[in-house]
C-alpha positions in Angstrom: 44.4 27.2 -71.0 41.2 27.3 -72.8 37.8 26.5 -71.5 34.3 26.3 -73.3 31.2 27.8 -71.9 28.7 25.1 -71.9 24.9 24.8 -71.5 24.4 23.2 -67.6 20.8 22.5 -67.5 19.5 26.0 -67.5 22.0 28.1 -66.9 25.6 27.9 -68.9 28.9 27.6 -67.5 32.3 25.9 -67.5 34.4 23.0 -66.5 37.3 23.6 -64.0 40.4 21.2 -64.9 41.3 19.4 -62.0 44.6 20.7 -62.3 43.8 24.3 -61.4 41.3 23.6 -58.9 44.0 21.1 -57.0 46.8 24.1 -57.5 44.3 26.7 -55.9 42.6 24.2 -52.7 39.0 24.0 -54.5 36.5 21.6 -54.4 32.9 20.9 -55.3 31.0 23.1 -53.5 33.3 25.5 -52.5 32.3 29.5 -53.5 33.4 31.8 -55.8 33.3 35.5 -55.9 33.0 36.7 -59.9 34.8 40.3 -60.4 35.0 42.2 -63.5 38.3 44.2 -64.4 37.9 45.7 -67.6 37.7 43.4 -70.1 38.1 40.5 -67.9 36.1 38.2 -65.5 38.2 37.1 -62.1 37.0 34.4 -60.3 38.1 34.7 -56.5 37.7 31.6 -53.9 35.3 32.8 -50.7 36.7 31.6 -47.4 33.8 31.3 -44.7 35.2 33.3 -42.1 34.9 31.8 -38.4 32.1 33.8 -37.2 30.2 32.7 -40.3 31.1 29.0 -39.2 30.3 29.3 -35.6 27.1 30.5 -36.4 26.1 27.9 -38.7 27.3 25.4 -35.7 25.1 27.0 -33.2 21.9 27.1 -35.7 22.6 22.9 -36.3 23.1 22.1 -33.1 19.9 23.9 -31.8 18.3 22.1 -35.0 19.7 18.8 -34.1 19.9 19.2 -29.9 17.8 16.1 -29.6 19.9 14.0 -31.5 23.5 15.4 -30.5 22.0 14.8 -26.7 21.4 11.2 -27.7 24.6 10.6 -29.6 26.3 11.6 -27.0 25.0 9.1 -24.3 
């Protein structure tokens, strides 16, 4: 499968076919690690681990204590 790099405002990059990212889980948004092996580029999906997501939940929910206490009336 070929791809073209393109010009993305101003940076460059490509276009994912829907067909790989469905057949490897990815979405908009999700994170990719680049690695270079030799001559090539890999590109490896990053799964948040659950300490990273916990901690994220505890920053929001201090952020957003007032409202969560409200909602949950």
């Amino acid at each position: 499968m070929n791809v073209t790099i393109r010009k993305i405002g101003n940076s460059e990059g490509i276009i994912i076919p829907k067909e790989v990212l469905d057949r490897f889980g990815l979405k908009a948004g999700d994170e990719l690690q680049i690695n270079e092996n030799g001559s090539k580029i890999e590109l490896v999906p990053q799964k948040a681990d659950l300490a990273e997501q916990l901690r994220a939940a505890r920053i929001g929910m201090k952020k957003y204590h007032t409202a969560l206490r409200e909602l949950a009336k």
